[in-house]
PAPA-986333 format. One record per atom (N, C-alpha, C): residue in one letter; x, y, z. Coordinates in steps of 0.02 Angstrom, whole numbers, padded with zeros to 5 digits, always signed. Example, Ala and Ser with C-alpha at 12.3 -4.5 7.8 and 13.67 -1.06 7.14 Angstrom:
BEGIN
a+00660-00284+00390 a+00615-00225+00390 a+00660-00165+00390 s+00642-00112+00354 s+00684-00053+00357 s+00645+00002+00394 
//
This chain:
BEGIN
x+01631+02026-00508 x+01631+01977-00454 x+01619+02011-00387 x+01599+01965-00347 x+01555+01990-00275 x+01636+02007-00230 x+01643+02038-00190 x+01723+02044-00143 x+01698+01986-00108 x+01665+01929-00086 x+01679+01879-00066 x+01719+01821-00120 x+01684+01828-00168 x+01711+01788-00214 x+01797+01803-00243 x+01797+01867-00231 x+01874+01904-00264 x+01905+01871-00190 x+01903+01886-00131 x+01940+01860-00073 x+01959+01774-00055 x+01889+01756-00107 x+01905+01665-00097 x+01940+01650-00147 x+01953+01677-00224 x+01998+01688-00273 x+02066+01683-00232 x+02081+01749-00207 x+02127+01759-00207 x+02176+01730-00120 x+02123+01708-00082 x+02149+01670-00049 x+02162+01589-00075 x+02127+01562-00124 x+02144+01500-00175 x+02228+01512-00190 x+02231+01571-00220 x+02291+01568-00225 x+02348+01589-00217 x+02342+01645-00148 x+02410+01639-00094 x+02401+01566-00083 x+02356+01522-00070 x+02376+01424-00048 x+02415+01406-00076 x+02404+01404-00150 x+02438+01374-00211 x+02493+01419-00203 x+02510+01469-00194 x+02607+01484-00199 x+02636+01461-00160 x+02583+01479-00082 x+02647+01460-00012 x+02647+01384-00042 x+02603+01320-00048 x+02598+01276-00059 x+02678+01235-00104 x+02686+01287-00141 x+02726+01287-00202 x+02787+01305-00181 x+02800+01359-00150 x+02862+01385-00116 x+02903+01317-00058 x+02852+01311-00031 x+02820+01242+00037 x+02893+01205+00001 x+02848+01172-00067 x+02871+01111-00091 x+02956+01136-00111 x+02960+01199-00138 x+03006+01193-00171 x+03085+01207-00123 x+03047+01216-00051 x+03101+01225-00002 x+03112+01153+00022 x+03053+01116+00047 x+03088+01034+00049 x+03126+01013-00014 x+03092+01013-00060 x+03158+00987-00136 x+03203+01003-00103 x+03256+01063-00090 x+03280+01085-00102 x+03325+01067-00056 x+03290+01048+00002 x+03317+01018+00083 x+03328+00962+00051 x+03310+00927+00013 x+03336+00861+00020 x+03381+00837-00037 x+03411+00896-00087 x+03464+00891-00116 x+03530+00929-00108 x+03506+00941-00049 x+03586+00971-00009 x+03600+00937+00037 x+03563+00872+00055 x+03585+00815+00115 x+03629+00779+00061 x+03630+00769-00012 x+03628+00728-00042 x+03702+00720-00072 x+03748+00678-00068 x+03813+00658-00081 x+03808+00673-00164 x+03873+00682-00195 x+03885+00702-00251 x+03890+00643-00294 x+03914+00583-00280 x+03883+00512-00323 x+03802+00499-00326 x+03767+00529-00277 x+03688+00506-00267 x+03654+00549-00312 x+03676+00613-00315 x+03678+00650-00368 x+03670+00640-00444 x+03732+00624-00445 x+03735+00605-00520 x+03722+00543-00561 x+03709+00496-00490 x+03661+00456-00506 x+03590+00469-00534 x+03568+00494-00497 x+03467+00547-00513 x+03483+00559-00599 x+03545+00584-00636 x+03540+00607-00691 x+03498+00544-00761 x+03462+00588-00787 x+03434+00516-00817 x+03461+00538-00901 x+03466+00488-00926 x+03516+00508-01019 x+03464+00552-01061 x+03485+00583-01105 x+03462+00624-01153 x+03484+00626-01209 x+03457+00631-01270 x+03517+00654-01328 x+03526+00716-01335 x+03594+00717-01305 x+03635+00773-01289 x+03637+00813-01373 x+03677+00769-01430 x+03681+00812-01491 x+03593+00812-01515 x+03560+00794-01499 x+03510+00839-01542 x+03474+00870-01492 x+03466+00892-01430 x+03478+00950-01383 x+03512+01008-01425 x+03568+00988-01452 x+03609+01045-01446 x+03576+01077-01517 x+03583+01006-01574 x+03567+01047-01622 x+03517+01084-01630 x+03470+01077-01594 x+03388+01116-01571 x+03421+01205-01534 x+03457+01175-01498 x+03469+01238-01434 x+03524+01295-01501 x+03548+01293-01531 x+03605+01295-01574 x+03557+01328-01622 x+03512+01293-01650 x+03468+01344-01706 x+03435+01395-01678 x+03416+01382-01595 x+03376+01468-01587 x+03431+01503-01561 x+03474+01473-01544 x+03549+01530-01500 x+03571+01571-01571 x+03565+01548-01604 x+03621+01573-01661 x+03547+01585-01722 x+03527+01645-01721 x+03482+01659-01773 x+03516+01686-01844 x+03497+01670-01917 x+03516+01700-01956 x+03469+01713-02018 x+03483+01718-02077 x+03452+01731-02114 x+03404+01685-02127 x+03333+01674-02122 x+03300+01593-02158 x+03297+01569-02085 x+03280+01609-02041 x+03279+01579-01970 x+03240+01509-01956 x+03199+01473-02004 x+03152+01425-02003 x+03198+01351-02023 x+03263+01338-01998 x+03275+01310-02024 x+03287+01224-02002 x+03224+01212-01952 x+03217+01148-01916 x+03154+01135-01921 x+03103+01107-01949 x+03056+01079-01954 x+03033+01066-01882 x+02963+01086-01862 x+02925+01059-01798 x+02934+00986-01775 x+02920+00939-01841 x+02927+00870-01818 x+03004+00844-01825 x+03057+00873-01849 x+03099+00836-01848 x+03139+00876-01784 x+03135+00946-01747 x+03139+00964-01685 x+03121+00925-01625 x+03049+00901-01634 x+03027+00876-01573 x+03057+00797-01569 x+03082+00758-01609 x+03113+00693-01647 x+03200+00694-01610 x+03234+00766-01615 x+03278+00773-01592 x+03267+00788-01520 x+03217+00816-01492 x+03221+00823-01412 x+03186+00772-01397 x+03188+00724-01414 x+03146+00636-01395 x+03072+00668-01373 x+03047+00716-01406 x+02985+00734-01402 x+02967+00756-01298 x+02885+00737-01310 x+02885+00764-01229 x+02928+00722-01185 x+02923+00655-01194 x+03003+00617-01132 x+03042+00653-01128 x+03061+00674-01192 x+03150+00709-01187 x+03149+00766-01137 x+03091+00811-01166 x+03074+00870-01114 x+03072+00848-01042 x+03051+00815-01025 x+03001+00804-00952 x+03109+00783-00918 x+03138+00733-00973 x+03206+00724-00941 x+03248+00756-00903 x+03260+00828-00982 x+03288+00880-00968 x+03256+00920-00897 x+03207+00929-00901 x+03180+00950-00852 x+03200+00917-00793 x+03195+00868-00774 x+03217+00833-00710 x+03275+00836-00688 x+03330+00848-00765 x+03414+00837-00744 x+03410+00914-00729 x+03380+00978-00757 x+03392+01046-00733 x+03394+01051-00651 x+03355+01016-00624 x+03348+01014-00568 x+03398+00989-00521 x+03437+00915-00558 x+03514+00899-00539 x+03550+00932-00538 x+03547+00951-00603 x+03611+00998-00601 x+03600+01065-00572 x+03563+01094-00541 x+03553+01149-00510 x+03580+01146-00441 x+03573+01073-00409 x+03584+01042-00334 x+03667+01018-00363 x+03691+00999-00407 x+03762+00979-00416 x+03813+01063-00431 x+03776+01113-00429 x+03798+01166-00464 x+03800+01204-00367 x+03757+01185-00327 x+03759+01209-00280 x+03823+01159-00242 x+03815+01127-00251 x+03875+01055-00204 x+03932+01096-00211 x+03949+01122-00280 x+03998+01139-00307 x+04038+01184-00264 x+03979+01228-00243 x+04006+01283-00179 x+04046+01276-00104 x+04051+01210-00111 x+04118+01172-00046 x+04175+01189-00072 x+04183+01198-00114 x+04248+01211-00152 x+04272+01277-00177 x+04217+01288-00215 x+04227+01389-00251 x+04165+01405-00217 x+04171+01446-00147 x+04104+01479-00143 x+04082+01536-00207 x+04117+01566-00209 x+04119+01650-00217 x+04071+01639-00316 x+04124+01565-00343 x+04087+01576-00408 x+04050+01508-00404 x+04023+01490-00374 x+03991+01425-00367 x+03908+01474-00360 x+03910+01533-00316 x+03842+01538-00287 x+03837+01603-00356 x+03876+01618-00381 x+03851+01653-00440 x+03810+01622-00499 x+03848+01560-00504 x+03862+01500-00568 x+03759+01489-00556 x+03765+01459-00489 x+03700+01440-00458 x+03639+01473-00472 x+03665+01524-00467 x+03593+01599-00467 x+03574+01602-00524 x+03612+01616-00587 x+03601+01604-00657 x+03570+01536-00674 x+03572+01489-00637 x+03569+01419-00673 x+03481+01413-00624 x+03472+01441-00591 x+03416+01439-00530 x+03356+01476-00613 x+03382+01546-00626 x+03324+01568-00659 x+03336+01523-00741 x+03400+01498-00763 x+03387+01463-00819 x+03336+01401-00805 x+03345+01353-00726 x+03278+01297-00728 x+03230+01331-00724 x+03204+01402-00704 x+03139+01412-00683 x+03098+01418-00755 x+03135+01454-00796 x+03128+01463-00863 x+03116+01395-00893 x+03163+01359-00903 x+03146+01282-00929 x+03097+01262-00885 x+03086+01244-00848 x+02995+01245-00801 x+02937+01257-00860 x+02944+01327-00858 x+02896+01363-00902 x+02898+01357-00946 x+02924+01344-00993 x+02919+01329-01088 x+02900+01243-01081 x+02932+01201-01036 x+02891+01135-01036 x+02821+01131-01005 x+02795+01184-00981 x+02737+01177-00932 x+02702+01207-01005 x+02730+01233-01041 x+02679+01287-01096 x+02683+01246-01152 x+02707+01175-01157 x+02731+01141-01221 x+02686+01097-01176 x+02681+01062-01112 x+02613+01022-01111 x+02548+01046-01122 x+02548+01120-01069 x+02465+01146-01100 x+02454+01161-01164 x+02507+01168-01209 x+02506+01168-01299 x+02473+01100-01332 x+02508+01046-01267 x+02474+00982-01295 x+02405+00974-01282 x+02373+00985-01217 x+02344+00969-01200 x+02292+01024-01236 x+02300+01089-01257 x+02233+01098-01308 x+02237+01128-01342 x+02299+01115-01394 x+02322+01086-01446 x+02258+01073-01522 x+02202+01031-01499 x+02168+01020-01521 x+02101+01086-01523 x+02102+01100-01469 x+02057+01169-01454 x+02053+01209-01485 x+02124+01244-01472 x+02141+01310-01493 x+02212+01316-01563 x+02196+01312-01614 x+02255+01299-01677 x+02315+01358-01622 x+02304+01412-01604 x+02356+01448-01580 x+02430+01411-01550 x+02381+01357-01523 x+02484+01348-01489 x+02490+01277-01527 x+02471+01273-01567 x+02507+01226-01629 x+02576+01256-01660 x+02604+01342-01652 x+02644+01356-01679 x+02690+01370-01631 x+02674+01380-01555 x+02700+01392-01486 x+02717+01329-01465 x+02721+01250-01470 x+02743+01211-01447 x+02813+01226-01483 x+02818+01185-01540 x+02887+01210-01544 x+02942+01277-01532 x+02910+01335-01524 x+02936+01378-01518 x+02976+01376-01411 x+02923+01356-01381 x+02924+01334-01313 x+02977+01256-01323 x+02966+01216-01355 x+03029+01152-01343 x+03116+01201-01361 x+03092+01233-01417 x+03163+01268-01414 x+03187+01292-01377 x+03154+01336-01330 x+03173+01390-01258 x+03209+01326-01230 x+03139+01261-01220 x+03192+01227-01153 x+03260+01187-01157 x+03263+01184-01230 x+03333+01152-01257 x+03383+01214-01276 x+03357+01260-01276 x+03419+01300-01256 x+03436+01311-01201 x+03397+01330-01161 x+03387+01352-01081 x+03448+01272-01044 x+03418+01221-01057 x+03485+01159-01028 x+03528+01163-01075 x+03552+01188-01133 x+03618+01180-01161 x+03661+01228-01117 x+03606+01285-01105 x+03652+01335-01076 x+03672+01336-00978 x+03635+01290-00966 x+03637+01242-00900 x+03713+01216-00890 x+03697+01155-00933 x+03744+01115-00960 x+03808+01158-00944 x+03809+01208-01009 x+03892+01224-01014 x+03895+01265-00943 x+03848+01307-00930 x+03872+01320-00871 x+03899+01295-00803 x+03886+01230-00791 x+03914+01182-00754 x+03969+01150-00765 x+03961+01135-00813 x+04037+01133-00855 x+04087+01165-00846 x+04097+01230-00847 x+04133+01268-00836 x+04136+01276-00773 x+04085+01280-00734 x+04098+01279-00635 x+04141+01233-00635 x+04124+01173-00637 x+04170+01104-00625 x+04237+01141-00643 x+04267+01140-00694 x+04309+01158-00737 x+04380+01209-00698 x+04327+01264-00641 x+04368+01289-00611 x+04375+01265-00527 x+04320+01222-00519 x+04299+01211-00442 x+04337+01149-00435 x+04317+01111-00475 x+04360+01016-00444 x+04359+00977-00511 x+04411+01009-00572 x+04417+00957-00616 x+04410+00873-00639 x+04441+00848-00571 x+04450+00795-00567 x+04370+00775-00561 x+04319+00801-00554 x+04252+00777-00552 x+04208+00781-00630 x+04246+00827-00679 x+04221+00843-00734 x+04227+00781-00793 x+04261+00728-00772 x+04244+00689-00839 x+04181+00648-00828 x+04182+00621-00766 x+04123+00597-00712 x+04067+00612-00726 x+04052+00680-00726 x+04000+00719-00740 x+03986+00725-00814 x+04031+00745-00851 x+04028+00741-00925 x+03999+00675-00972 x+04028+00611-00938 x+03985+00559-00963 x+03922+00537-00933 x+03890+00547-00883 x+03831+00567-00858 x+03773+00604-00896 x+03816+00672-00928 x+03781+00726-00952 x+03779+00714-01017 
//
């Protein structure tokens, strides 16, 4: 490639990060204005037990590791909806995991940091389970990578999940059943 062309490359995409960074600092502004009922309102339902039982077969590997079928996996994570869900509540609960820190700074902004790279991660195995869909048909290769990617992200929010769980748990009990039937 010509160094004009490498410089318009690569100015394309310093755009696309700051662009991205941009966005992900307003998000971010506008779920720390955001009251802790408005919050947990945003949460939208999931099936929590077959989440788990998905997140549960790759956490815990054993002998005969194959032991969830592709279609009856993706059946238990309500397929791509379920994903795209989870995905949206990672993002709640990332902003409810930060709220948390009025109360316990010290393990609220730890709890947070961990739960920051568990959504970024769930991001990426649902972003790699749509482009799986989307050519899917193309390339047989990520016919065996979708499911392998829905598992990451149903583990990745189980392990969300409990981790908030447990913030609550030490930060403001009295908010944890609240949250628990929500979740």
């Amino acid at each position: 490639m010509t160094p004009v062309l490498n410089n318009l490359a690569f100015g394309v995409l310093l755009m696309g990060f700051a662009g991205a960074v941009a966005q992900q600092w307003r998000t971010s502004r506008k779920w720390r204005k955001m009251e802790w009922l408005d919050l947990v309102a945003m949460l939208q339902p999931v099936d929590f037990a077959g989440i788990s039982t998905v997140a549960v077969d790759y956490l815990t590997p054993c002998r005969g590791q194959l032991r969830l079928e592709p279609d009856r996996m993706w059946r238990l994570l309500g397929g791509y909806k379920g994903l795209k869900r989870m995905s949206q509540n990672a993002e709640v609960m990332l902003a409810l995991a930060s709220y948390a820190q009025r109360w316990n700074f010290e393990e609220a902004v730890i709890v947070t940091e961990r739960m920051r790279l568990d959504a970024a991660a769930l991001r990426r195995a649902v972003r790699r389970v749509r482009l799986g869909m989307l050519s899917n048909r193309l390339l047989q290769r990520f016919r065996f990578t979708i499911p392998l990617n829905a598992q990451e992200a149903s583990s990745t929010y189980y392990l969300m999940r409990q981790r908030l769980f447990a913030l609550y748990e030490t930060s403001h009990e009295s908010r944890l059943p609240a949250l628990a039937a929500c979740l």
